[in-house]
N, C-alpha and C positions, 0 to 999 in steps of 0.2 A: 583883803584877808589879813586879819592880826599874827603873822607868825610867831611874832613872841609870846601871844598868849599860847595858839600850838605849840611851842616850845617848852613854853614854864609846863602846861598839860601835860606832855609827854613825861617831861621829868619827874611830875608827881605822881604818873599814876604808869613808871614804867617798868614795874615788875608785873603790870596785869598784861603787859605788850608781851613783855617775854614769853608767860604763863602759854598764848594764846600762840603766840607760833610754834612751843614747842608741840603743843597740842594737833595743830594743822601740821607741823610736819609729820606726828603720826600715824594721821589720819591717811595721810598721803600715801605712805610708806604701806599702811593694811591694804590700802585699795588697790597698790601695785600687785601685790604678792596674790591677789582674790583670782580662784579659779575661773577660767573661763564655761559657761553654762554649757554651752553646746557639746564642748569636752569633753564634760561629767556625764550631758548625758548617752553621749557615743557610746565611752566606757561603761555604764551600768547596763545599757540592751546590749553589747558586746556580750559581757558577762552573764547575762539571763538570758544569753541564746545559747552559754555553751551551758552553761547549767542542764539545760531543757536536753540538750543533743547527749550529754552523759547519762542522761537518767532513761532517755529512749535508747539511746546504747547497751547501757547497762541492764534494764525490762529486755532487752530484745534477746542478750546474755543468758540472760535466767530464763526465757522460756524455754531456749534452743538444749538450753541442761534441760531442763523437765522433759522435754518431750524425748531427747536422749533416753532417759533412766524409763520412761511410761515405756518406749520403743522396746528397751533392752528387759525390761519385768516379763510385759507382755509375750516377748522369745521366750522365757526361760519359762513363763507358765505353759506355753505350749508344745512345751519340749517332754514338762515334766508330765507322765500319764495320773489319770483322772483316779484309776483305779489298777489293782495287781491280781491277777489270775495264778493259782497254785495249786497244785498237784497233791494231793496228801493223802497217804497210805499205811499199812502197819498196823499198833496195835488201836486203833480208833473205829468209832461206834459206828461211821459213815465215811467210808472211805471214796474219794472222787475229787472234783475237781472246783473250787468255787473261788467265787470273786469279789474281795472283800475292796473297800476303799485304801488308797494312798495312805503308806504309813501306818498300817492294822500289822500286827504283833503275829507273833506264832501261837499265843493264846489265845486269839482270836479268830482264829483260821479253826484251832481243836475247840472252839465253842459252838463254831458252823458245825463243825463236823459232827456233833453227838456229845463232845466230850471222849476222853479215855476211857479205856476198859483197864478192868481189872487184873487183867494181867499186863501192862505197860511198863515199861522200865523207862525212866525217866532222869537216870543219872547223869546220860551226857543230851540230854536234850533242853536247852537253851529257848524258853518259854516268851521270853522276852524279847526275843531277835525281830526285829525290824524285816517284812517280807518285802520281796524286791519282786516283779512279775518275771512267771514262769520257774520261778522258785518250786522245784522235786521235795515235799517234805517225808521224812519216812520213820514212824513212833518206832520203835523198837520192840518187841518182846521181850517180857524177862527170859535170859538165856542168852539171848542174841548179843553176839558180841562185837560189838559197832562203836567205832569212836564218832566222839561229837562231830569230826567235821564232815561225817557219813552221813548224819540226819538231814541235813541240806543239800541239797546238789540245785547250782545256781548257773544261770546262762552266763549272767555277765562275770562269774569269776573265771578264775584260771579253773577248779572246777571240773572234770570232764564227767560230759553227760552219758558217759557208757558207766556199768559196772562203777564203783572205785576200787583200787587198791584190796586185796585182800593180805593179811598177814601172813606169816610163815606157819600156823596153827592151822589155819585152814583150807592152805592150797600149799602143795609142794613143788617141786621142779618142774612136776609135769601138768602143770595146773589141773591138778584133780583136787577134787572139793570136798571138805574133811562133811560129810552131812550131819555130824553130831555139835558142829562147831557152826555152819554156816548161817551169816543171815539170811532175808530173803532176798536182797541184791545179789548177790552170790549165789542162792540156789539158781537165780533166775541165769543163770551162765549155762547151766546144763541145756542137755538136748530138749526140748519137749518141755519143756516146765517153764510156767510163765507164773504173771503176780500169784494169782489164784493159789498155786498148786503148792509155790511155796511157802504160803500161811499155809496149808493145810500139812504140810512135812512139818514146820514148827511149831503148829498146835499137837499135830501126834506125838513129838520129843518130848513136848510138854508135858504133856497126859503120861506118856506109857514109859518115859524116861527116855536112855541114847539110845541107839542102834547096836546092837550084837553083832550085826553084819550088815554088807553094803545089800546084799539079798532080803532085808527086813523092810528095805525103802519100797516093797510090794503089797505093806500093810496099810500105806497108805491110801486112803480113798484116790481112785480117779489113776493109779498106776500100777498099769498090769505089765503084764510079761513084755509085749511089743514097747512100752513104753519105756520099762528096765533095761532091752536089751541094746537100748540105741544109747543109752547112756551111764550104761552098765561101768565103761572103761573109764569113767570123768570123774568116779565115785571112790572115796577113801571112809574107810572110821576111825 
């Protein structure tokens, strides 16, 4: 073997030597640093197994809410009733007792009923009110002198389902009942005298004017003497 000719070779052509091991040492150096395959792919099913476990987690999350809220509707639909039954009385065309749907008005209850009559006082009655079941409603006569919160009488308020409250115009100390002044809740306090008898005392005040005397309340249809004399003493004019 000529060394010297390898020699003189190397010399002239020894910037391609250089060139070539900087190159190999590169390459050398990339292939150190190069991930190991089985590593990457541990790490990638690693990670698309927790992926998959969050998203059934998280699905299993949202139905347990749904079926929560489906749970807690379904209580509250069967809580709330279907329909409200009312009482309604006074000056209407058909007085009794009927059963309209959840959330039906009090003009809608006096459309059951006939509609108003013509002689109806309507000033503190609240047309509009939302009925609740077992709701008392009571139209008023012109004359009769009843505040709005008389027209309704409700189980579920405070409310009391006796009598209400009469004012000092129409009952005094000794609760006797002014007849010229009273509604028909208030007549109905007397002895003997029920719904009935007290429309027909404030249809006759109507017609013939007030009472003269407590002794006039005999010109009423349906009350005679026996029936004056048991509540002769409850009576004022």
């Amino acid at each position: 073997m000529n060394w010297e000719k390898i020699k003189a070779f190397i010399e002239e052509h020894k910037q391609y030597f250089f060139i070539g091991i900087v190159l190999l040492g590169i390459v050398l150096v990339v292939w150190s640093q190069r991930p190991n395959s089985n590593d990457t792919f541990d790490e990638l099913d690693y990670k698309n197994e927790n992926t998959v476990q969050n998203k059934n987690q998280s699905g299993s999350d949202a139905s347990k809410q749904l079926s929560n809220t489906e749970s807690v509707t379904k209580k509250v639909a069967a809580t709330k009733p279907k329909d409200v039954t009312c009482d309604i009385s006074g000056a209407i065309n058909h007085q009794g007792v009927y059963t309209l749907k959840s959330g039906a008005r009090l003009n809608d209850l006096i459309a059951a009923a006939g509609g108003i009559k013509n002689n109806a006082q309507l000033k503190n009655v609240n047309r509009a009110l939302i009925l609740k079941d077992q709701d008392k409603i009571h139209i008023p006569y012109k004359g009769e002198k009843i505040k709005a919160e008389q027209v309704v009488e409700s189980v579920s308020s405070n409310v009391s389902n006796s009598a209400p409250e009469t004012t000092s115009d129409q009952t005094n100390a000794d609760n006797k009942v002014n007849i010229n002044t009273a509604n028909v809740s208030q007549l109905q306090q007397l002895n003997g005298i029920g719904e009935k008898k007290a429309q027909q005392i404030i249809a006759y005040r109507q017609k013939s004017g007030e009472f003269k005397s407590v002794e006039d309340l005999m010109q009423v249809s349906g009350i005679g003497e026996k029936t004056f004399a048991a509540l002769k003493d409850q009576l004022e004019i």
